[in-house]
mmCIF file of the N, C-alpha and C atoms, coordinates in Angstrom:
data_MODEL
# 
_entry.id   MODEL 
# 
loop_
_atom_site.group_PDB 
_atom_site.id 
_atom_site.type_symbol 
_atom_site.label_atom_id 
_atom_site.label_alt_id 
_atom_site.label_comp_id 
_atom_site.label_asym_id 
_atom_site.label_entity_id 
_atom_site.label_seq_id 
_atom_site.pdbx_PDB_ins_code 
_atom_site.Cartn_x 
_atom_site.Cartn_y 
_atom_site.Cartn_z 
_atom_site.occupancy 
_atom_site.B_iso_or_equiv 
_atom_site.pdbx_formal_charge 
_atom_site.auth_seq_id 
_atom_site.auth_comp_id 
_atom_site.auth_asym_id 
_atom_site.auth_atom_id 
_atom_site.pdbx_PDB_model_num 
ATOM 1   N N  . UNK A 1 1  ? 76.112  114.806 127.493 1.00 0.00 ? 1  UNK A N  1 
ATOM 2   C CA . UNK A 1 1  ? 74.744  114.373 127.226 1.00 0.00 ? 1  UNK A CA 1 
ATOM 3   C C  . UNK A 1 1  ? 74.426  113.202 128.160 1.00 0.00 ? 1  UNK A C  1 
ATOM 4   N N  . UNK A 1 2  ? 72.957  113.564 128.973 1.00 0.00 ? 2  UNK A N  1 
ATOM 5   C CA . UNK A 1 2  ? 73.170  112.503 129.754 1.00 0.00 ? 2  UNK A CA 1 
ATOM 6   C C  . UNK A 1 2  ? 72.248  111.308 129.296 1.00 0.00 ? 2  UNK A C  1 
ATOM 7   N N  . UNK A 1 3  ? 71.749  110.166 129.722 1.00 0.00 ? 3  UNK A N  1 
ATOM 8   C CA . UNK A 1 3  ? 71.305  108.478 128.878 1.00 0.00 ? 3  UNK A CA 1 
ATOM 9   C C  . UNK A 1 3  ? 70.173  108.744 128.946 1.00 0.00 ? 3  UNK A C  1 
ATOM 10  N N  . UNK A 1 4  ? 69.250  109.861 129.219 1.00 0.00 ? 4  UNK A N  1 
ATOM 11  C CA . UNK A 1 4  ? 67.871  110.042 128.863 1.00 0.00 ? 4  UNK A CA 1 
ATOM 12  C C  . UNK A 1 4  ? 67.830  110.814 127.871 1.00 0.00 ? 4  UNK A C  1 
ATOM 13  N N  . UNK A 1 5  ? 68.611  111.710 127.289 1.00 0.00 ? 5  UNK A N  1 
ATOM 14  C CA . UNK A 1 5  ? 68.684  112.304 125.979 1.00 0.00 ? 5  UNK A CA 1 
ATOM 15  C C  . UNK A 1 5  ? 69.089  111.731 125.223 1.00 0.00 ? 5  UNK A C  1 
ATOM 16  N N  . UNK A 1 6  ? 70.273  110.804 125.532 1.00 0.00 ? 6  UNK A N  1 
ATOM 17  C CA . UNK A 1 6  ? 70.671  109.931 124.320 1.00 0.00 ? 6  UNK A CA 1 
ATOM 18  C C  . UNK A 1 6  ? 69.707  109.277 123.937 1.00 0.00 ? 6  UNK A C  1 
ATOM 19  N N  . UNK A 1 7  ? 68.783  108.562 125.088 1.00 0.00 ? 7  UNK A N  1 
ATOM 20  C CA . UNK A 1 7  ? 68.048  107.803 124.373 1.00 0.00 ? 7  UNK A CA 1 
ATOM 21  C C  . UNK A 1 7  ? 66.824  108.293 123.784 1.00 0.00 ? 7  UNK A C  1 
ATOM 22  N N  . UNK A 1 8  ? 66.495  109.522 123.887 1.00 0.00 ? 8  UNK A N  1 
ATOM 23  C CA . UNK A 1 8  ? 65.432  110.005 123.096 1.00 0.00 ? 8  UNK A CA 1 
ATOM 24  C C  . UNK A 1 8  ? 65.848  110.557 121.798 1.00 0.00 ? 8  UNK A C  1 
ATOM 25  N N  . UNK A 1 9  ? 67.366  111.056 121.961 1.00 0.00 ? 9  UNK A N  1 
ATOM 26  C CA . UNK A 1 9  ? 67.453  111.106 120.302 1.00 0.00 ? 9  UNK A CA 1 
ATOM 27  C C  . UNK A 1 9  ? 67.553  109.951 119.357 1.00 0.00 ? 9  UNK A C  1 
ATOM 28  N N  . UNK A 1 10 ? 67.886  108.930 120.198 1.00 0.00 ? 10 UNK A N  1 
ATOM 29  C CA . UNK A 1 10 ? 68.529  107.834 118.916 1.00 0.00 ? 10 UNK A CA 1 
ATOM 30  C C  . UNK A 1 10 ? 66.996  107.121 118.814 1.00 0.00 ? 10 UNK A C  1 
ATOM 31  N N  . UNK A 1 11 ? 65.760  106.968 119.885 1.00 0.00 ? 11 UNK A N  1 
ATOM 32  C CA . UNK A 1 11 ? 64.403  106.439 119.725 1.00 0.00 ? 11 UNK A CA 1 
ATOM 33  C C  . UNK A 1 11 ? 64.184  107.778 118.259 1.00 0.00 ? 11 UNK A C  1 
ATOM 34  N N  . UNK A 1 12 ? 64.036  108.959 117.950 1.00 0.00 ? 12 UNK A N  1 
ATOM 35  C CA . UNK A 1 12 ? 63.993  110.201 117.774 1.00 0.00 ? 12 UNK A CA 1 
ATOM 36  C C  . UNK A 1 12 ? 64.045  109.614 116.108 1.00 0.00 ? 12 UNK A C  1 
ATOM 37  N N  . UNK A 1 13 ? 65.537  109.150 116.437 1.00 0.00 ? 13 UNK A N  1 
ATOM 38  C CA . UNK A 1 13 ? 66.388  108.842 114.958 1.00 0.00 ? 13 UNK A CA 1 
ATOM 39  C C  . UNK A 1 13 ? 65.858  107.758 114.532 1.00 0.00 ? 13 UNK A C  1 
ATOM 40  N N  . UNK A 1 14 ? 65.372  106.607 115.421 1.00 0.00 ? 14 UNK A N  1 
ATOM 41  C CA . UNK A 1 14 ? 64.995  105.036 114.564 1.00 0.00 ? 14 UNK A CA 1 
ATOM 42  C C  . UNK A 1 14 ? 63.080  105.423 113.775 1.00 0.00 ? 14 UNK A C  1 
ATOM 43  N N  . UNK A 1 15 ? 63.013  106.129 114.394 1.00 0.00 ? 15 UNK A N  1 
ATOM 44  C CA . UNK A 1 15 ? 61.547  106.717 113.994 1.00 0.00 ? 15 UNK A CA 1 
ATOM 45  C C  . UNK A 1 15 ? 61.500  107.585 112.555 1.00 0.00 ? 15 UNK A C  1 
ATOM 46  N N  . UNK A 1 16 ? 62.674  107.618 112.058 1.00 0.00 ? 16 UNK A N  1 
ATOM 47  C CA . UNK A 1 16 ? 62.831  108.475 110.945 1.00 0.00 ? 16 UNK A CA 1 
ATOM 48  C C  . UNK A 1 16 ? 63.407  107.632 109.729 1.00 0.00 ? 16 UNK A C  1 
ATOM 49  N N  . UNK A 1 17 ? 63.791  106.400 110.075 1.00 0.00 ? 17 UNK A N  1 
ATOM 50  C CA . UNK A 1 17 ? 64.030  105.122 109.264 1.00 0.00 ? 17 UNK A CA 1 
ATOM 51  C C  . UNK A 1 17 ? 63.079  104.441 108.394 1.00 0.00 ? 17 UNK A C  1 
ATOM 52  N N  . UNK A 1 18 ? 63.308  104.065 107.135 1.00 0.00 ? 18 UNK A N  1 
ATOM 53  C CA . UNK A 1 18 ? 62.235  103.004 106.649 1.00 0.00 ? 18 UNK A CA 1 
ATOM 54  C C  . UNK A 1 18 ? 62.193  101.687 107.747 1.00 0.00 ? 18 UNK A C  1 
ATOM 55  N N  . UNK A 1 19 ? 60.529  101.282 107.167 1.00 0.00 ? 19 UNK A N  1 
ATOM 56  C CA . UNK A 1 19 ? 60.418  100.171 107.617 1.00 0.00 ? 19 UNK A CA 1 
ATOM 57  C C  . UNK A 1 19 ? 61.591  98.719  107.716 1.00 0.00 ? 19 UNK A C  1 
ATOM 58  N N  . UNK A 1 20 ? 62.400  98.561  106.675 1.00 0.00 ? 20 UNK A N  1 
ATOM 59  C CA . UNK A 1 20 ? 63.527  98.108  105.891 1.00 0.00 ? 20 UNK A CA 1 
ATOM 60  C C  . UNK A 1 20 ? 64.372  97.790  106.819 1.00 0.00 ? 20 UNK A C  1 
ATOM 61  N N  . UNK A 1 21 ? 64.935  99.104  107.603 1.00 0.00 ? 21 UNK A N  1 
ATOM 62  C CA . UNK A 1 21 ? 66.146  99.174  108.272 1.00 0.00 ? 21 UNK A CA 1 
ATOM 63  C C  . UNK A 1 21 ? 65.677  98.788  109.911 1.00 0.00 ? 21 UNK A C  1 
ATOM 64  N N  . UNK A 1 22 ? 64.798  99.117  110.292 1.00 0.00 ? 22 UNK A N  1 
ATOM 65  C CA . UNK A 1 22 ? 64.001  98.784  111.454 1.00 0.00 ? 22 UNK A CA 1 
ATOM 66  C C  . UNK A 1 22 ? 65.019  97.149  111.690 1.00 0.00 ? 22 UNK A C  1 
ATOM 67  N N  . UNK A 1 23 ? 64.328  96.047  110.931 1.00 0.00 ? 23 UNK A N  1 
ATOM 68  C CA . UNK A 1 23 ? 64.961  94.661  111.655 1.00 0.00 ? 23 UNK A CA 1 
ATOM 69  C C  . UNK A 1 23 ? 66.708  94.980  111.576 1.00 0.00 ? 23 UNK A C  1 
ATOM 70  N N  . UNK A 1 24 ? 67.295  95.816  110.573 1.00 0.00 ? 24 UNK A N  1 
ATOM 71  C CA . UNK A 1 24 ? 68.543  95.918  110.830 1.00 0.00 ? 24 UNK A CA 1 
ATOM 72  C C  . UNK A 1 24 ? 69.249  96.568  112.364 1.00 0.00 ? 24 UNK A C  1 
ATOM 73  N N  . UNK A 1 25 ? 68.225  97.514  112.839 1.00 0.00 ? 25 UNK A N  1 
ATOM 74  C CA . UNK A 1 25 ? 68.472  97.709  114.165 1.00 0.00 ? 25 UNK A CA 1 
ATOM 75  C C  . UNK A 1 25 ? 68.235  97.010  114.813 1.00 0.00 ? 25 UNK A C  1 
ATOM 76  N N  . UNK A 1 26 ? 67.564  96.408  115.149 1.00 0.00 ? 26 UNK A N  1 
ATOM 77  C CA . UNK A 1 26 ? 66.606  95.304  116.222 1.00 0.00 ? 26 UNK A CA 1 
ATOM 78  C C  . UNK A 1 26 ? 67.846  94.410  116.243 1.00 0.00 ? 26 UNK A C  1 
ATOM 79  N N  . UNK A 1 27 ? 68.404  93.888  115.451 1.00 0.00 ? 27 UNK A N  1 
ATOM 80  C CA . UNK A 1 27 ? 69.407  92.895  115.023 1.00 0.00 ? 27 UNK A CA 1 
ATOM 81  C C  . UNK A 1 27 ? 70.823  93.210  115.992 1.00 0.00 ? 27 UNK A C  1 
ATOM 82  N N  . UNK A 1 28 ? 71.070  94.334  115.616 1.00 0.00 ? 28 UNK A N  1 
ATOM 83  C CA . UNK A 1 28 ? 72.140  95.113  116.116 1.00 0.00 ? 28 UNK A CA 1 
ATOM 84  C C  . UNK A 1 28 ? 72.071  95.233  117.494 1.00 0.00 ? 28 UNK A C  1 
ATOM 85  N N  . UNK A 1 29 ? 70.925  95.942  117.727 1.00 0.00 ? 29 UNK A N  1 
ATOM 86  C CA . UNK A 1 29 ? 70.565  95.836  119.499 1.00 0.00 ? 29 UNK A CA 1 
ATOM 87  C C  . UNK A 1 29 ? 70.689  94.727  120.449 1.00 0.00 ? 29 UNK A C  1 
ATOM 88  N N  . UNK A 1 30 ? 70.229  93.700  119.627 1.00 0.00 ? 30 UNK A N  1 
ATOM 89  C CA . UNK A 1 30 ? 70.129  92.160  120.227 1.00 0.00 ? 30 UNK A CA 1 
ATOM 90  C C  . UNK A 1 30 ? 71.607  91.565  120.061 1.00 0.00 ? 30 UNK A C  1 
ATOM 91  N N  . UNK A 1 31 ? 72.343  91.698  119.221 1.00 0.00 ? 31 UNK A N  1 
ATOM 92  C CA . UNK A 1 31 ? 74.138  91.879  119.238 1.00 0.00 ? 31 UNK A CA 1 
ATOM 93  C C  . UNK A 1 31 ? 74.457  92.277  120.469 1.00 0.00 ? 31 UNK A C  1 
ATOM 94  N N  . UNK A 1 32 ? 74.435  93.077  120.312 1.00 0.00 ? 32 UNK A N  1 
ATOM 95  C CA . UNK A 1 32 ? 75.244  94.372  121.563 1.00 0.00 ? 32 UNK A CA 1 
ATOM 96  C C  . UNK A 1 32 ? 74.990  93.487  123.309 1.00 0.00 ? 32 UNK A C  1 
ATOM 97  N N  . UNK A 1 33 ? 72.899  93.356  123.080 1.00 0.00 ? 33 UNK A N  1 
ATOM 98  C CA . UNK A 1 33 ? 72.966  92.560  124.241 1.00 0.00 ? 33 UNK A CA 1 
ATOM 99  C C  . UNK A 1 33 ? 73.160  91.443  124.931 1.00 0.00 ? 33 UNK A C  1 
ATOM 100 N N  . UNK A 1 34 ? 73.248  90.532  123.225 1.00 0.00 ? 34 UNK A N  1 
ATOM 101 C CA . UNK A 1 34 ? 73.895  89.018  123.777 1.00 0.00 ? 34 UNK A CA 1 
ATOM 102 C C  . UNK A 1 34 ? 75.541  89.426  124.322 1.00 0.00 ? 34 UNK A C  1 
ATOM 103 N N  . UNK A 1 35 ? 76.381  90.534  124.022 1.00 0.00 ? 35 UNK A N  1 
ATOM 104 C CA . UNK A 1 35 ? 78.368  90.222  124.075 1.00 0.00 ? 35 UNK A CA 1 
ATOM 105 C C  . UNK A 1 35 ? 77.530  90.919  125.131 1.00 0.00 ? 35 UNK A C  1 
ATOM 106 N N  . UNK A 1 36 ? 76.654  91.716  126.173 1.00 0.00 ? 36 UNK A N  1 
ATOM 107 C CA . UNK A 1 36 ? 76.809  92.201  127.274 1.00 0.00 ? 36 UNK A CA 1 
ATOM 108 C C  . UNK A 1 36 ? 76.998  90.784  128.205 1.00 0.00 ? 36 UNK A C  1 
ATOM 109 N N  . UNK A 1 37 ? 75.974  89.680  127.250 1.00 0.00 ? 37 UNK A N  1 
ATOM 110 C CA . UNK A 1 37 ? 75.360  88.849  128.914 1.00 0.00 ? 37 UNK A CA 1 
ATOM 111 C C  . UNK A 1 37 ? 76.511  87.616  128.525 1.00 0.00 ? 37 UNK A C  1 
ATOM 112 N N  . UNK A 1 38 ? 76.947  87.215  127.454 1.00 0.00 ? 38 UNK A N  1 
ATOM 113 C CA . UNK A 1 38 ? 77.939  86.769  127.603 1.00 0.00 ? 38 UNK A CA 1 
ATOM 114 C C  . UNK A 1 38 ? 79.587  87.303  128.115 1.00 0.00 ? 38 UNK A C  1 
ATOM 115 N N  . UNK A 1 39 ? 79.562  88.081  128.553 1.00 0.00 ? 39 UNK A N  1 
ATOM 116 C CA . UNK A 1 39 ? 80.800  89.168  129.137 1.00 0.00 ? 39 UNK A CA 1 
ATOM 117 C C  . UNK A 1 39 ? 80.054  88.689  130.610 1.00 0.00 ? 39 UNK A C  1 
ATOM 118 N N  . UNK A 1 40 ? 78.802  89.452  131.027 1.00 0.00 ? 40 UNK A N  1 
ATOM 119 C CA . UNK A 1 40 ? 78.599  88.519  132.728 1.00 0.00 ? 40 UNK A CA 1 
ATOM 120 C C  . UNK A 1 40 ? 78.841  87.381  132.519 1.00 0.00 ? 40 UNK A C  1 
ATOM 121 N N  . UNK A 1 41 ? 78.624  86.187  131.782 1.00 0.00 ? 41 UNK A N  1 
ATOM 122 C CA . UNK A 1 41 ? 78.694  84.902  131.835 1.00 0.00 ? 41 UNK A CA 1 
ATOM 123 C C  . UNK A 1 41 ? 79.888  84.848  131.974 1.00 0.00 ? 41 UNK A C  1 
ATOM 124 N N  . UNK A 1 42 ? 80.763  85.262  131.298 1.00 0.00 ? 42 UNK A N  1 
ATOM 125 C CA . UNK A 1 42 ? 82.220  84.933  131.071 1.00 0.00 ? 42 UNK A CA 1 
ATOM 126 C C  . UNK A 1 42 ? 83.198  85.353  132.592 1.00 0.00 ? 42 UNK A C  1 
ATOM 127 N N  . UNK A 1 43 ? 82.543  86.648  132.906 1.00 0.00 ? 43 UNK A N  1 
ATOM 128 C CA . UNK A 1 43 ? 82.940  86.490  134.256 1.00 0.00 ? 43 UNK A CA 1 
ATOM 129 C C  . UNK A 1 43 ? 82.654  86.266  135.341 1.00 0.00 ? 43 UNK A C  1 
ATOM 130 N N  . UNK A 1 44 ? 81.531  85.370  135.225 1.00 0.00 ? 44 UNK A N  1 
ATOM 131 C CA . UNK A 1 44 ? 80.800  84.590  136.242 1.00 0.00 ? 44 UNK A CA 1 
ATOM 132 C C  . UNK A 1 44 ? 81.497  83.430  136.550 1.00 0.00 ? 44 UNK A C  1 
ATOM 133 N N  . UNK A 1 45 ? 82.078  82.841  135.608 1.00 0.00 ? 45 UNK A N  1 
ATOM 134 C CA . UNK A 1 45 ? 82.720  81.432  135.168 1.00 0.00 ? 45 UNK A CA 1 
ATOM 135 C C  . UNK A 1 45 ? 84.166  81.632  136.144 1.00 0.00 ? 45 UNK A C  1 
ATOM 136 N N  . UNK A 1 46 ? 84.631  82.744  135.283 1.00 0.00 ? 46 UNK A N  1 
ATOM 137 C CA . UNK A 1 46 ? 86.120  83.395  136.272 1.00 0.00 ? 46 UNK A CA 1 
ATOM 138 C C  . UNK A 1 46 ? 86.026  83.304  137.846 1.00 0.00 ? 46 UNK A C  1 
ATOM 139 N N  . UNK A 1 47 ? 85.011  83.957  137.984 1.00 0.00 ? 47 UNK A N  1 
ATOM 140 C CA . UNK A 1 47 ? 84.593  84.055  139.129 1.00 0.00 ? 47 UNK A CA 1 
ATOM 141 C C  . UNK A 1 47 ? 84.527  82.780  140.357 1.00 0.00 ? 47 UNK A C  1 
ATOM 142 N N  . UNK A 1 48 ? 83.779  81.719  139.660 1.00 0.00 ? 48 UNK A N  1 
ATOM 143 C CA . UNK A 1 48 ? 83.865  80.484  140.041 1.00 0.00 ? 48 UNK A CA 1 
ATOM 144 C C  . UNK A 1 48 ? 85.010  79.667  140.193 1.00 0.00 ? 48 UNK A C  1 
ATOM 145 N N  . UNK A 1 49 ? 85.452  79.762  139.141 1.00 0.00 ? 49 UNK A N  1 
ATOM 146 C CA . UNK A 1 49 ? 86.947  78.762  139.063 1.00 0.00 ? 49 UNK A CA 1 
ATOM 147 C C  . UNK A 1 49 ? 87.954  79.504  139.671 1.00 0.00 ? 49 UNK A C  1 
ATOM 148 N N  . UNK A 1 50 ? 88.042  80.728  139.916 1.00 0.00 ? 50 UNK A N  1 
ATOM 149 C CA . UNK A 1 50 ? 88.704  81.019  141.082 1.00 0.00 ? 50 UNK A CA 1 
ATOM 150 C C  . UNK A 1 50 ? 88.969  81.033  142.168 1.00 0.00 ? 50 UNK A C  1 
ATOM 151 N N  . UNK A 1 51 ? 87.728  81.495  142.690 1.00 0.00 ? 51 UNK A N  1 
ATOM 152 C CA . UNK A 1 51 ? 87.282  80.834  143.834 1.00 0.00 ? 51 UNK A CA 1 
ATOM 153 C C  . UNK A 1 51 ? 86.968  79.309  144.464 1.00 0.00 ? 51 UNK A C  1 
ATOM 154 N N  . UNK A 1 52 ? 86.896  78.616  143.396 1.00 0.00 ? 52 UNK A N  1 
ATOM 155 C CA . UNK A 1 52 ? 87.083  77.577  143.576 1.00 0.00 ? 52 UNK A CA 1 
ATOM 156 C C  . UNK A 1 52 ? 88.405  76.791  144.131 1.00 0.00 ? 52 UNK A C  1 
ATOM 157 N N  . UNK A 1 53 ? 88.269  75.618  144.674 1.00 0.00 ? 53 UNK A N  1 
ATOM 158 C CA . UNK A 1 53 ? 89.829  74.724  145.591 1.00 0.00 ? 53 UNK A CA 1 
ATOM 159 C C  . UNK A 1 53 ? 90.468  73.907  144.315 1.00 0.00 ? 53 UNK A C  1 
ATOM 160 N N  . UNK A 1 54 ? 89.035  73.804  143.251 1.00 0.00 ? 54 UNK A N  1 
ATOM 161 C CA . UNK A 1 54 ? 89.875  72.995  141.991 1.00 0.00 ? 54 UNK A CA 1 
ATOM 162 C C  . UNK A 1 54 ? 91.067  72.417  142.081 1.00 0.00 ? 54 UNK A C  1 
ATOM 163 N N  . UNK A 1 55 ? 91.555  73.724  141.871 1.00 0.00 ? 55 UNK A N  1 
ATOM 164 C CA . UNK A 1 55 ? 93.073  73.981  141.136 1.00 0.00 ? 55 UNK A CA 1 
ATOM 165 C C  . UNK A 1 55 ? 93.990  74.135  141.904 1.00 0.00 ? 55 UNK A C  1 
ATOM 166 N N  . UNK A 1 56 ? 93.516  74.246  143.451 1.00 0.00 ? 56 UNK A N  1 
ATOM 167 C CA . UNK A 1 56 ? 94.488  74.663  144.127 1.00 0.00 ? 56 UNK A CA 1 
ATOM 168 C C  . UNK A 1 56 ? 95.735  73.249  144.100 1.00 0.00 ? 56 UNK A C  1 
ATOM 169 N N  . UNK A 1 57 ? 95.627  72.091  143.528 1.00 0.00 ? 57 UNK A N  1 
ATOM 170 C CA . UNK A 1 57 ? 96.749  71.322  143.960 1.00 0.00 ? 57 UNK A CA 1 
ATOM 171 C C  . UNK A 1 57 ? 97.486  72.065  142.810 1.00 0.00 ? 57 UNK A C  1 
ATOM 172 N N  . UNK A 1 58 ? 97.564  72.595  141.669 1.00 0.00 ? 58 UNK A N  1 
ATOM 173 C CA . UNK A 1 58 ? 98.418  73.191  141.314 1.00 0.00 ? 58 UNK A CA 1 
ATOM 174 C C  . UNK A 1 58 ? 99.740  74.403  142.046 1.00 0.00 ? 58 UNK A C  1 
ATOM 175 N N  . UNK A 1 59 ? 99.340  74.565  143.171 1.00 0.00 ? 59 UNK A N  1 
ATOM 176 C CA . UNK A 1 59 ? 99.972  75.746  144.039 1.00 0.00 ? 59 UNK A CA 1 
ATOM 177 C C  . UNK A 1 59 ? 101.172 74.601  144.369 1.00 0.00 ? 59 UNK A C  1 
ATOM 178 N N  . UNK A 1 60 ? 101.336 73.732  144.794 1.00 0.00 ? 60 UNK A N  1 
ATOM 179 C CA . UNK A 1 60 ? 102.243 73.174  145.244 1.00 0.00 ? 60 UNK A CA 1 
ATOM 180 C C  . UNK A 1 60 ? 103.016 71.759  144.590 1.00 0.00 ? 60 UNK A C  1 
ATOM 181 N N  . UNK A 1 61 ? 102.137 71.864  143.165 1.00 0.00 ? 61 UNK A N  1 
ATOM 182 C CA . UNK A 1 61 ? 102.918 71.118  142.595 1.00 0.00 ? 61 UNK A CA 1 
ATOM 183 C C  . UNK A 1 61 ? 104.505 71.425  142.055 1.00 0.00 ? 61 UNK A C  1 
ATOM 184 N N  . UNK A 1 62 ? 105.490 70.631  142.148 1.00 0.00 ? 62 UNK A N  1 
ATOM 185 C CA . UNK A 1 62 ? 106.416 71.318  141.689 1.00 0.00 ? 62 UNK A CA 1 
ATOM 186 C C  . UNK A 1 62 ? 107.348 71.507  140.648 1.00 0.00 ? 62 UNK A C  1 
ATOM 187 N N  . UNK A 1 63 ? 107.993 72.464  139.664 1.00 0.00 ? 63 UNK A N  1 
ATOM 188 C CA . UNK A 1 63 ? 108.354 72.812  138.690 1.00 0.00 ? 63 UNK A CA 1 
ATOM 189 C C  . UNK A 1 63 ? 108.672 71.795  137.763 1.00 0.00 ? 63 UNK A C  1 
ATOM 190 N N  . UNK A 1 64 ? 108.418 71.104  136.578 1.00 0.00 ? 64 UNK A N  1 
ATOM 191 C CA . UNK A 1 64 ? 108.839 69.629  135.850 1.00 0.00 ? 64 UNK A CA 1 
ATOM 192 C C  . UNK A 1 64 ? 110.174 70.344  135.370 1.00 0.00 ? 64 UNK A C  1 
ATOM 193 N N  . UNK A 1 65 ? 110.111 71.569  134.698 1.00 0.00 ? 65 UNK A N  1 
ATOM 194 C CA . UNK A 1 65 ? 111.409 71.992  134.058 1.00 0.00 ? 65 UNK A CA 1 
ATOM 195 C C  . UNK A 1 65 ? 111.884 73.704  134.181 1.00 0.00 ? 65 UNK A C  1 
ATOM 196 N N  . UNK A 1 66 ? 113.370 73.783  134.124 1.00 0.00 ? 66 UNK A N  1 
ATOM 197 C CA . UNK A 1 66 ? 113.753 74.927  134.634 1.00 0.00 ? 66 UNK A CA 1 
ATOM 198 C C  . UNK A 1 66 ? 114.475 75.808  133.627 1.00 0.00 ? 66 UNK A C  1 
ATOM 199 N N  . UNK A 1 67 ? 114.899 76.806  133.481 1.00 0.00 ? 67 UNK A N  1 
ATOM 200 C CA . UNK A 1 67 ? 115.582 77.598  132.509 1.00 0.00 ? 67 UNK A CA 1 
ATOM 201 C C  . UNK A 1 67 ? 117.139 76.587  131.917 1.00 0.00 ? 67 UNK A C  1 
ATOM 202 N N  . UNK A 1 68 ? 117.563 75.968  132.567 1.00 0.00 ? 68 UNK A N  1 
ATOM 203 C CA . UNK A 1 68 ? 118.483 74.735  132.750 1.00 0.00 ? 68 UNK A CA 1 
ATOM 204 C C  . UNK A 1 68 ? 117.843 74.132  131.373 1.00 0.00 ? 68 UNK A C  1 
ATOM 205 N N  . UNK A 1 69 ? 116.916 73.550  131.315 1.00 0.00 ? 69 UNK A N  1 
ATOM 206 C CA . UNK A 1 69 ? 116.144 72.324  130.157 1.00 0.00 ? 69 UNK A CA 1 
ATOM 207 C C  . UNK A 1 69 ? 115.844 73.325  128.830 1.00 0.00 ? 69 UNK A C  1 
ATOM 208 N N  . UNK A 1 70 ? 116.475 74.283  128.657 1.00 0.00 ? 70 UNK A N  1 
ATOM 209 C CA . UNK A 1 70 ? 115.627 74.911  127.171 1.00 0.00 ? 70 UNK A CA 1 
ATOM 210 C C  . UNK A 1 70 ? 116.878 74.345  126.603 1.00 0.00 ? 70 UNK A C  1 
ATOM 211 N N  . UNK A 1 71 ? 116.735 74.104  125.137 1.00 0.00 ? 71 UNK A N  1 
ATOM 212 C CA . UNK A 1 71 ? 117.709 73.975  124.456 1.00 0.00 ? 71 UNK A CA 1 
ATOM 213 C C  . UNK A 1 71 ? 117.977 75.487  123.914 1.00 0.00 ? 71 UNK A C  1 
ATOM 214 N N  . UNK A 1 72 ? 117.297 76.214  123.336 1.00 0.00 ? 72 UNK A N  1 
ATOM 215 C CA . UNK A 1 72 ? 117.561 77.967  122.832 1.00 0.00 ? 72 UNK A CA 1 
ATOM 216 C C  . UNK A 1 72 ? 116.815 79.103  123.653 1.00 0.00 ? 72 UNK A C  1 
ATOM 217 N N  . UNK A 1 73 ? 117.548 79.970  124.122 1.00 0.00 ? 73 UNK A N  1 
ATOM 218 C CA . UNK A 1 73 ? 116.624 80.813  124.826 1.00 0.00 ? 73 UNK A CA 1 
ATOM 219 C C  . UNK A 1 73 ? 116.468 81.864  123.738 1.00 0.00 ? 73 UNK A C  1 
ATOM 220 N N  . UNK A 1 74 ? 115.190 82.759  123.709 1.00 0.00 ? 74 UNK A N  1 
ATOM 221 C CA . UNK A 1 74 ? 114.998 83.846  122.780 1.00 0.00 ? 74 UNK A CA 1 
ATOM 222 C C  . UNK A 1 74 ? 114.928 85.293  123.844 1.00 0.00 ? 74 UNK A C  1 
ATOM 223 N N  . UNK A 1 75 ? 115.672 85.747  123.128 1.00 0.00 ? 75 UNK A N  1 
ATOM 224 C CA . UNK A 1 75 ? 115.748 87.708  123.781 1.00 0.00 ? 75 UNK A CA 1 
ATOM 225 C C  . UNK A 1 75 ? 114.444 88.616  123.340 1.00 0.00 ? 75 UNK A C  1 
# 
């Protein structure tokens, strides 16, 4: 099924709803599209701080402690 049929059945289907349930969709829809634009946001951010030199003094900082310093290792 391709996204012009889907979307005429499910417009199809909200048209067959009480008035009632109507804001319960609207609600739902507006869900769905805030985790879309926070998902771009979220990897917009990634995006940045990666690319970013920030962090790069971390690349060459060097190790404080080694397999040597655990007191228990777990399997």
């Amino acid at each position: 099924m391709n996204r012009q049929i889907k979307i005429k059945d499910t417009i199809a289907k909200i048209y067959q709803l009480p008035d009632g349930k109507l804001s319960e969709v609207e609600d739902f829809v507006d869900f769905l599209l805030s985790r879309i634009d926070d998902s771009i946001l979220t990897e917009g951010i990634q995006k940045l701080a990666s690319d970013s030199k920030s962090f790069e003094y971390l690349t060459n900082e060097e190790d404080l402690y080694t397999v040597n310093d655990l007191k228990e290792k777990y399997k």
